[in-house]
C-alpha positions in Angstrom: 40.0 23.8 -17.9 40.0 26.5 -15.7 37.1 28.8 -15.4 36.9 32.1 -15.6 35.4 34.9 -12.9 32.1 35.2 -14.4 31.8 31.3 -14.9 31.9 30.5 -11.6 29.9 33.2 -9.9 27.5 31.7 -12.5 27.8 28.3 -10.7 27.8 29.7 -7.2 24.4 31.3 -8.6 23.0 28.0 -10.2 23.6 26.5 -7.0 22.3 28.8 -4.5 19.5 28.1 -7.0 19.3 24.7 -6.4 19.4 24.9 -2.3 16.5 28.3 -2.6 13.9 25.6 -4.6 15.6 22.7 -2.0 13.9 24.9 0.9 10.8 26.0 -0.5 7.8 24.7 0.0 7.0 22.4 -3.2 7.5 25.4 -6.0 9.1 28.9 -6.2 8.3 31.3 -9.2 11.0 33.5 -10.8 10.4 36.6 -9.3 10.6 35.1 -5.1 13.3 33.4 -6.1 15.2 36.9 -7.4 14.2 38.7 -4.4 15.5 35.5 -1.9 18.7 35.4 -3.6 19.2 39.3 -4.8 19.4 38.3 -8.1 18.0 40.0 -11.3 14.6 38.5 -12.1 16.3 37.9 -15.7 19.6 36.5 -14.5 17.4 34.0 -12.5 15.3 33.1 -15.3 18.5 32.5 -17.9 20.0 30.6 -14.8 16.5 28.2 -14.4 16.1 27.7 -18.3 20.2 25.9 -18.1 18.9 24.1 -15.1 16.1 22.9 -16.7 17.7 21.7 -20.0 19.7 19.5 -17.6 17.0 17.9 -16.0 17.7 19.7 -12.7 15.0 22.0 -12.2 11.4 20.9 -13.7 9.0 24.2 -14.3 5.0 23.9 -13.8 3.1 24.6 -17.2 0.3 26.1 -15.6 1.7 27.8 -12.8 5.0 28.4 -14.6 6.7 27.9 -11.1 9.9 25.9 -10.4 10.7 22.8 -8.7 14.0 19.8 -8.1 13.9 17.5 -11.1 14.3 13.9 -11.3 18.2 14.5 -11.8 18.2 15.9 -8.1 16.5 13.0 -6.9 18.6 10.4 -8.4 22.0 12.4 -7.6 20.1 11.9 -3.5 20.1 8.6 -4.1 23.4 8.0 -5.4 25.0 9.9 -2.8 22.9 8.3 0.2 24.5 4.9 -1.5 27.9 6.0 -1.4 27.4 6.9 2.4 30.1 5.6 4.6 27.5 4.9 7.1 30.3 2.4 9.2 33.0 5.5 9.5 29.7 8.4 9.6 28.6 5.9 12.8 32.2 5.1 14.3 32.3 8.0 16.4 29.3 8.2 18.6 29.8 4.5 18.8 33.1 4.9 20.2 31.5 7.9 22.3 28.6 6.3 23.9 30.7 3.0 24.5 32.9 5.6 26.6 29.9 6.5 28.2 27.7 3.4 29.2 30.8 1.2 29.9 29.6 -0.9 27.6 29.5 -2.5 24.0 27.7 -0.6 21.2 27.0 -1.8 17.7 25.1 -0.3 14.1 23.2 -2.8 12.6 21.4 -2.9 9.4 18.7 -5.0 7.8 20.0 -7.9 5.2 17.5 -9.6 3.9 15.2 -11.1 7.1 18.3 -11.1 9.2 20.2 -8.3 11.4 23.7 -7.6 10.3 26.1 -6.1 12.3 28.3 -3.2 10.6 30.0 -1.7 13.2 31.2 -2.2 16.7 33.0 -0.4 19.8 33.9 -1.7 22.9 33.6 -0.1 26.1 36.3 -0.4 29.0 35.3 -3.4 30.6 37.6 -6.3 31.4 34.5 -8.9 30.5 33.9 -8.4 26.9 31.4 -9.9 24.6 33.0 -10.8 21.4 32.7 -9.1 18.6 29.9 -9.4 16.4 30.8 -7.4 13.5 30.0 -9.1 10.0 27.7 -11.4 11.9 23.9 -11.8 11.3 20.9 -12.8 13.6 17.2 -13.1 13.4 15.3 -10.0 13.7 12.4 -11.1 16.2 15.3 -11.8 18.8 17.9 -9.0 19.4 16.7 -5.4 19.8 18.6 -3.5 16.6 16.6 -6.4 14.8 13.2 -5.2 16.4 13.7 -1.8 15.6 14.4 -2.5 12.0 11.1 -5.0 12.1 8.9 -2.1 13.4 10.0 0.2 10.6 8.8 -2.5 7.8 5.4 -3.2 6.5 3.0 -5.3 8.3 2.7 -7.9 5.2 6.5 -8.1 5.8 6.3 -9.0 9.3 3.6 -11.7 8.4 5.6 -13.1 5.8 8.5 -13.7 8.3 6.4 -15.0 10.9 4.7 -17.2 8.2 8.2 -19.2 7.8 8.4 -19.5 11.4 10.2 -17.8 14.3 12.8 -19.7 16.0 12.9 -19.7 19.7 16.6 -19.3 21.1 14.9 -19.4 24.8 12.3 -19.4 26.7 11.9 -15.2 26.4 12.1 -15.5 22.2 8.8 -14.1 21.1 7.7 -16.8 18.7 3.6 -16.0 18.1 2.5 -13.5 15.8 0.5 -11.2 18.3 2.8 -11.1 20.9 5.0 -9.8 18.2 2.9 -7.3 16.5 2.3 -5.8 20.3 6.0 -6.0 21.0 6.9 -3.5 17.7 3.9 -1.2 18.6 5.4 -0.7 21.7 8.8 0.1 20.1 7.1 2.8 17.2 5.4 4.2 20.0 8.2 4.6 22.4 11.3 4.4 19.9 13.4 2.2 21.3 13.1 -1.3 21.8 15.0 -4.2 24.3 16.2 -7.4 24.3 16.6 -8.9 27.8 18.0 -13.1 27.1 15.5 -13.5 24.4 18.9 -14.4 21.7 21.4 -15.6 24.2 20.1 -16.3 28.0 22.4 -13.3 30.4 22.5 -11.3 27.3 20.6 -8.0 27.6 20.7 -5.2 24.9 18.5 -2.1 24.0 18.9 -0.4 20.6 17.3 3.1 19.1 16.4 3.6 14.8 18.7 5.5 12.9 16.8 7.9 9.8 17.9 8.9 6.8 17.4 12.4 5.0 13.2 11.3 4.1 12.8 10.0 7.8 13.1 6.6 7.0 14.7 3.8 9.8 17.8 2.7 7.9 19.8 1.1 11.1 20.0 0.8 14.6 22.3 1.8 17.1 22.3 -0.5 20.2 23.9 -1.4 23.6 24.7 -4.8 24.5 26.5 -7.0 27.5 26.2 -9.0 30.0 22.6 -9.5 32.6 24.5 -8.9 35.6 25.8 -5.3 34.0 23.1 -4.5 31.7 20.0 -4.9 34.8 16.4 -4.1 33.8 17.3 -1.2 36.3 19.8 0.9 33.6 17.6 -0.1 30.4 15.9 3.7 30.5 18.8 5.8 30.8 20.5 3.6 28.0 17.5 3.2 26.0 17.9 7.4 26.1 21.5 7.7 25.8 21.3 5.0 22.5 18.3 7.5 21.1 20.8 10.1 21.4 23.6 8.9 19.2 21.3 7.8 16.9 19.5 11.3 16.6 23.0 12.4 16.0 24.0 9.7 13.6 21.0 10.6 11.8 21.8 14.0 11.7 25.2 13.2 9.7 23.2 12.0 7.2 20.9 14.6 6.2 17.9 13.7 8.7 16.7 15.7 11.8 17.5 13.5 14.2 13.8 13.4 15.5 11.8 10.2 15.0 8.5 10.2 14.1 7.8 7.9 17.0 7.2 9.2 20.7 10.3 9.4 22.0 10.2 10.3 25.4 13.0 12.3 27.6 15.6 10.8 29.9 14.0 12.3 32.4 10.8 10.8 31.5 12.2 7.3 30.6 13.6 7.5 34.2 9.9 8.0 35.8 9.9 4.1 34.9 10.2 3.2 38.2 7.8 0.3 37.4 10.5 -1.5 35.5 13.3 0.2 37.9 11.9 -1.8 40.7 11.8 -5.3 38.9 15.5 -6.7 38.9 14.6 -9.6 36.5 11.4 -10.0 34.5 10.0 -13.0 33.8 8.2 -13.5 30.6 4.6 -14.6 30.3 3.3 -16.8 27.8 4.6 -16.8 24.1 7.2 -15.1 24.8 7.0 -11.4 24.8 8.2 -9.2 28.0 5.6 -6.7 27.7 6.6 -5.1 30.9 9.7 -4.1 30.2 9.6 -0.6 27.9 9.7 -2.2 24.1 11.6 -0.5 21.5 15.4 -1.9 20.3 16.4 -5.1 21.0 19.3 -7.1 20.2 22.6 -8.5 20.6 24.0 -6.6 18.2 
């Protein structure tokens, strides 16, 4: 079928509709709508009733103003579903392993575990395997830490309730060691993982939103101690926020957190943690010197 002229300036007008009521706050009534779009008041109206009838556009009784239907919300969802988020990520995966020098990785939450999506390498001779497909414990790795702070609090007490493994002697296993450790990360928005999975294993990782603001993945940077020192973990923690603001971008978020996210500049005044070459971790587990926030090897 092919349409005619009129038919699809109709549907270029239905549609500019749609994306007027998408950017307006809540409701729009007929008339602003017209005047936004430079539209009849009376070709809007015909075009809102059709809308309506399809369950795109919902009208307020009382106020007799417009807003998105259901049908707009459930065609969000499907299409956030159908999301390549692997190929949307590839890219500035590939571009900040170019940058660091060193492995980067997306992973997403699967069940109580970490699962690792996607991977890039960066150009070092000593590589770390490749972790793609694989799954590890949240409380761990920092992509799993992330992905634990964004979760209800009767989730993370649930998880704890089953017990936390400890890998070695920097795992956090305790419950309030743990709740401290993903304050830290909402309130700074990153999170590491320095030998708390694999000993000489160090990783920080940064949340990735979707369109509502919600943490959907983590983007982290992973290798090996004697590369990845305590001294580089604020310029990467920065440089991981950064792809993942712009991951998040690609899929209809902001690419702001709703954490405090400080500037590279600012995660460089850390000269606290600059200064200490290795870390040791106190009791139960938790490095609560070192800047919390993503965690993980992979």
């Amino acid at each position: 079928m092919v349409l005619d002229g009129n038919a699809v300036r109709s549907v270029d007008r239905a549609a500019a509709l749609l994306l007027a009521l998408g950017d307006s706050q809540g409701e729009a009534g007929v008339t602003e709508l017209a005047r936004r779009l430079g539209l009849h008041k009376s070709t809007a109206s015909r075009l809102l009733a059709t809308l309506q009838r399809r369950g795109l556009v919902e009208q307020d009784e009382e106020t007799g103003k417009y807003r998105l239907g259901l049908v707009i919300i459930r065609l969000a969802e499907r299409a956030e579903r159908t999301l390549d988020l692997r190929g949307i990520a590839m890219p500035e995966l590939e571009r900040l392993a170019r940058l660091t020098h060193e492995t980067t990785g997306l992973g997403v939450l699967d069940g109580d575990a970490l699962l690792t999506v996607a991977q890039a390498d960066g150009p070092n001779l000593i590589a770390v395997g490749d972790w793609t497909g694989r799954s590890t414990p949240l409380h761990c790795v920092a992509s799993g830490k992330v992905l634990l702070a964004a979760v209800a609090e009767r989730e993370v007490l649930r998880i704890v309730r089953r017990g936390l493994l400890s890998y070695t002697e920097r795992t956090i296993t305790e419950l309030e060691p743990l709740l401290e450790e993903l304050a830290r990360i909402r309130r700074r928005g990153y999170a590491t993982a320095l030998g708390e999975f694999e000993m000489g294993l160090n990783a920080v990782a940064a949340p990735v939103h979707d369109a509502r603001g919600n943490v959907i993945a983590a983007v982290d940077i992973w290798g090996p101690a004697f590369r990845l020192t305590p001294r580089r973990i604020p310029e990467l923690a920065a440089q991981a926020r950064e792809a993942a603001a712009a991951i998040s971008v690609r899929l209809g978020g902001t690419g702001t957190a709703t954490a405090a996210q400080p500037s590279l500049a600012q995660a460089l005044s850390h000269t606290a943690l600059a200064q200490d070459p290795a870390p040791s971790a106190p009791s139960g587990g938790t490095v609560s010197e070192l800047p919390a926030g993503v965690a993980a090897a992979s």
